[in-house]
N, C-alpha and C positions, 0 to 999 in steps of 0.2 A: 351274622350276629357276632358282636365283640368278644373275645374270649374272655374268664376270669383275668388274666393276667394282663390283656390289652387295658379293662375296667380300671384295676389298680393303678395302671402306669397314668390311665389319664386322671386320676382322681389326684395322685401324687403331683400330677404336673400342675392341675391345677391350684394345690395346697401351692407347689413353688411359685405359683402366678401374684396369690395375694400376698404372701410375704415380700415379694418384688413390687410390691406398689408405693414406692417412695418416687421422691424425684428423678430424674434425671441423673442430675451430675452426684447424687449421694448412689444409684445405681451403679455408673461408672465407675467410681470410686469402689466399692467394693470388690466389683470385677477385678479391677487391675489388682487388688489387695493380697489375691488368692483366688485358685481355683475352687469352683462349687463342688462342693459333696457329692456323690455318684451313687447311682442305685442299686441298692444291695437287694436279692431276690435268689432266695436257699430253697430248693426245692423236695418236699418228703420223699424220700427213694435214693437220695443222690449220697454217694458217697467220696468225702473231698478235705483238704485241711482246714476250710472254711466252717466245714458242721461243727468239726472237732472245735472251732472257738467259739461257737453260736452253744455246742454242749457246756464248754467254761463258763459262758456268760451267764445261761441260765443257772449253771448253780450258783452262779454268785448272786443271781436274785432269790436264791432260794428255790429253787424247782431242780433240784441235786439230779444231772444226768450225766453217764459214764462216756468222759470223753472219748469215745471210740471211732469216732468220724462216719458211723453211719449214721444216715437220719432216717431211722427205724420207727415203728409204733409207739416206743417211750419218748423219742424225743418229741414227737409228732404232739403228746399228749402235754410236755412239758411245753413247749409253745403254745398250745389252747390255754393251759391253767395261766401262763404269762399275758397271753391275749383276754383274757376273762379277765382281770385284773388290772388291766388298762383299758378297759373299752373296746375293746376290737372286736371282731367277728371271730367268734372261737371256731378255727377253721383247723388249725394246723398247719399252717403254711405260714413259714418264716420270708412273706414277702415286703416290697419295698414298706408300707406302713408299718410293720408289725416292728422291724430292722431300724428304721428310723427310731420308733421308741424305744427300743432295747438299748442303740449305738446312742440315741443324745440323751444320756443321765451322767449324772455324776456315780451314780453307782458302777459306770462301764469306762469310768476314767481311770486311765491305767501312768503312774508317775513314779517317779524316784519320790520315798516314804509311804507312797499308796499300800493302802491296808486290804485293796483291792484284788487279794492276791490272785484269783481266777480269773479275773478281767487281764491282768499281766501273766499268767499263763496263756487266754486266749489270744493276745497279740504275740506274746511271743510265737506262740505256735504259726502263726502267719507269717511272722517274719521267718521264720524258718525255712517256711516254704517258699520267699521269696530272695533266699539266699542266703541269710544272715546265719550263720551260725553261732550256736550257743544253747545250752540248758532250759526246757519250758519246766522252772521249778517255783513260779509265782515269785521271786525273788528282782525287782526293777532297778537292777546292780548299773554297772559303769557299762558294760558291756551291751546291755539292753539299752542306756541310754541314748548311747554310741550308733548303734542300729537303729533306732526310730530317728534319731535326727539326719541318718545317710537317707533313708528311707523318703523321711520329708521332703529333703532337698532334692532328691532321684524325682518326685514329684514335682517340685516346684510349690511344695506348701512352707510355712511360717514353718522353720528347723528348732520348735518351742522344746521339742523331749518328753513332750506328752501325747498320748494318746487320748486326742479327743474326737467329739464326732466325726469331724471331714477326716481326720486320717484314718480312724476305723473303715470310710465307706473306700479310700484307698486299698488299704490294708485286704480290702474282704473282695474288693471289685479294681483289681489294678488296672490303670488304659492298658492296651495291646498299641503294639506296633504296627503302624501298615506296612503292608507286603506284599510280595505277589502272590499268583495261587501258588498254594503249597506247594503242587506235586510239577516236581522239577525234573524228575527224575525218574527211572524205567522200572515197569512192574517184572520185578526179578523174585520166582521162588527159594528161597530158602530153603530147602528140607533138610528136616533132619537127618534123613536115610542117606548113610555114605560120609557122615561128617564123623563120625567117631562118639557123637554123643547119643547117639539116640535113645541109651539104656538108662540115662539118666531121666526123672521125674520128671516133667513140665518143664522139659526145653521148650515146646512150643511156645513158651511165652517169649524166650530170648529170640529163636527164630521166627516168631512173627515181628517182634521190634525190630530186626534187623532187617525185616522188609520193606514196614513201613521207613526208614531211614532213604533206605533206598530210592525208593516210590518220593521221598523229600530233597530227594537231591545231594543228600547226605553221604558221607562215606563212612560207614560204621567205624569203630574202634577194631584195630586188626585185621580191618578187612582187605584182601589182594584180588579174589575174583573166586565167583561162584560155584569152584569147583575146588578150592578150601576156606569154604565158611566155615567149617568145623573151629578153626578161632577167630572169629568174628561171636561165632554165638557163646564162647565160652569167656570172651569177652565183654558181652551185654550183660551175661549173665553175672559173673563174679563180680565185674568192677560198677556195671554202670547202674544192674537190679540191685545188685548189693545181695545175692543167693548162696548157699551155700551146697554143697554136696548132698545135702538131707535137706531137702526144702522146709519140713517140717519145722528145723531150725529157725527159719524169718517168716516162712509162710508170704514170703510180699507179692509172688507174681501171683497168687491168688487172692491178692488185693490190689483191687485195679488202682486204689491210691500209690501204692509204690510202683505202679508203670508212668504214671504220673512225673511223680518223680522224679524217678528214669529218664524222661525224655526235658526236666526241665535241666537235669545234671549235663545234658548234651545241647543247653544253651535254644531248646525247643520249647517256649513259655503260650502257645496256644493249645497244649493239651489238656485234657479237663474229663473226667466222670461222665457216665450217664448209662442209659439203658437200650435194649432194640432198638427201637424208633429212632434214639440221638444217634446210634451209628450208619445208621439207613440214610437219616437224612440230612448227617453231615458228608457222608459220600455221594450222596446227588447235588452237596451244594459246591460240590470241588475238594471238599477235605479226603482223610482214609482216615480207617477207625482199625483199632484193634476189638474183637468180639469175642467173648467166652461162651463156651457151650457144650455139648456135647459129643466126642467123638467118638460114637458107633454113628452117627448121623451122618458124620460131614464124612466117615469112612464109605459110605455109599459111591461118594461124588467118584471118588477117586476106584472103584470095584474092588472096594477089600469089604472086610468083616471083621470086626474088632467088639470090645465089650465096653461099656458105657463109661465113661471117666471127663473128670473137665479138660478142655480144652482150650486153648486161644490159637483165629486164626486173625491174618490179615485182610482187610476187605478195600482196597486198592483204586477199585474205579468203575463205574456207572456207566450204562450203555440204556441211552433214552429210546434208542430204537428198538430193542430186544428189550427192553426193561429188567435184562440181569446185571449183578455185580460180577465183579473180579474178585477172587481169592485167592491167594496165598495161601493153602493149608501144608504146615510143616511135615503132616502125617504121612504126605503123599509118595507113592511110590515111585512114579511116573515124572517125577521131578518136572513139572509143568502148571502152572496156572489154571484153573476152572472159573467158567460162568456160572455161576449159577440164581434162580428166582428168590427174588423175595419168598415165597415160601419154605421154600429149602431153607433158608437161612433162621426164619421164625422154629421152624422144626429143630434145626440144632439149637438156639438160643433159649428155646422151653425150658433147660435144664439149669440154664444160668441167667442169661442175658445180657448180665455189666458191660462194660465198653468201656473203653477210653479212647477219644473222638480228639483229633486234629485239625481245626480248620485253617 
């Protein structure tokens, strides 16, 4: 049976079909003119810099939600009232139809004298993410201009300086690069134990980044060999999470969008959001995921005993034969890798689940 999402994609293709019903050589002509718009598909749960502009857009239609970048229950709801109000199926799901209507209005045209000003807060916020620095303060200055037109051209679209539909479904859905499989590179624990930092707050998050780096073929920042990682992770940590000594301060490795981040500032642009399932089964498809959860759980793996707090670990590589993963938990005493079941792993993720997935 098709899934929701299979349904949509063909209904979409189909909508592309009949607008493609012209001639021939005015077909051609277009192609060569510029490339087609891309499909944009935001999913409720996910958390990413893409919700954060789908949150600007909607309050600039009027459905005022707090750019915060998760697509929690309000935004969920603010998409229905959006969807009701075009025609849609009031589902909650900001996918490719819903996207399409939002991205082709003049109300989501984002310009130099645009009064649009959320709509140029939502691109800018995307351009940020995809390099460009500068201010997301709804203001479509010289600087903004500057960036959508490098952007375009990085593209290969018409370098107009406006943000119209085909650059939004850029902007929101960029091509990826081909590549080979990721994992280049040898599954190495990191532990914290022995590196100097382990008294500090959610190192685990810098030493699971610096494993998966590893596991990429990567050489971390600072890193000489695994028996002083201790600045390597203090390196992930300060320059490349952008953390400080009181995490409390940025709070980012407890937001999987700044591992994000993290891994695009190290020139790594297929990392992306998601939940249990997205880390499971982007590691059975060749990627490694970073996973949050629970560590009195994932203290089991390794025979200690500890009390319940978040954790992030690395989850490395897939064994189709034994049906366990690889991990990396920074916690470990034993400074060694564990297999461990899909169960195991749902068991620590109860508490959290977020991910950030590398394919």
């Amino acid at each position: 049976m098709p899934t929701r999402r299979t349904l949509l994609r063909s209904i979409a293709a189909g909508a592309g079909a009949v607008a493609l019903g012209v001639s021939g050589s005015q077909a051609l002509a277009a192609t060569a003119a510029a490339p087609s718009s891309r499909e944009v598909d935001l999913e409720p749960g996910s958390t990413s810099s893409e919700v954060t502009a789908l949150q600007y857009l909607l309050t600039e239609y009027g459905y005022k939600t707090t750019a915060d970048g998760y697509y929690g229950p309000v935004s969920e709801k603010a998409v229905a009232k959006f969807q009701g109000a075009h025609g849609l199926v009031k589902d909650g799901w900001a996918g490719p139809l819903t996207m399409k209507k939002l991205l082709d209005n003049s109300k989501a045209t984002a310009k130099q004298d645009s009064d649009n000003r959320n709509a140029v807060r939502a691109a800018q916020a995307l351009l940020v993410e995809r390099g460009y620095e500068m201010a997301v303060d709804g203001d479509f200055g010289s600087l903004t201009l500057s960036s959508v037109k490098k952007y375009q051209a990085k593209c290969k679209l018409k370098d107009s300086g406006t943000v119209d539909y085909t650059t939004w479904t850029f902007l929101f859905s960029p091509p990826r690069k081909p590549g080979p499989d990721p994992k280049e590179g040898k599954s190495v624990l990191v532990a914290q134990s022995g590196s100097g930092l382990s008294t500090w707050a959610y190192d685990c998050g810098p030493a699971a980044f610096v494993s998966v780096q590893l596991r990429l073929g990567r050489t971390p920042g600072k890193w000489t060999d695994v028996d002083h990682r201790g600045d390597a992770i203090d390196h992930a940590r300060r320059t490349v999470l952008r953390m400080t000594n009181d995490t409390r301060g940025t709070g980012q490795i407890s937001d999987e969008v700044g591992v994000v981040a993290g891994f695009k500032r190290i020139g790594v642009d297929q990392a992306r959001t998601g939940g249990f399932g997205d880390a499971l089964s982007t590691v059975r498809a060749g990627g490694v995921s970073m996973l949050g959860g629970d560590l009195a759980v994932c203290a089991k793996w390794n025979g200690r005993s500890t009390g319940s707090t978040l954790h992030w670990i690395a989850v490395l590589d897939y064994s189709s034969k034994s049906g366990k993963y690889q991990v990396a938990d920074s916690s470990s005493q034993h400074n060694k890798l564990v297999w461990v079941t899909s169960g195991q792993l749902k068991s620590f993720a109860s508490a959290w689940g977020d991910s950030v997935c590398v394919k």
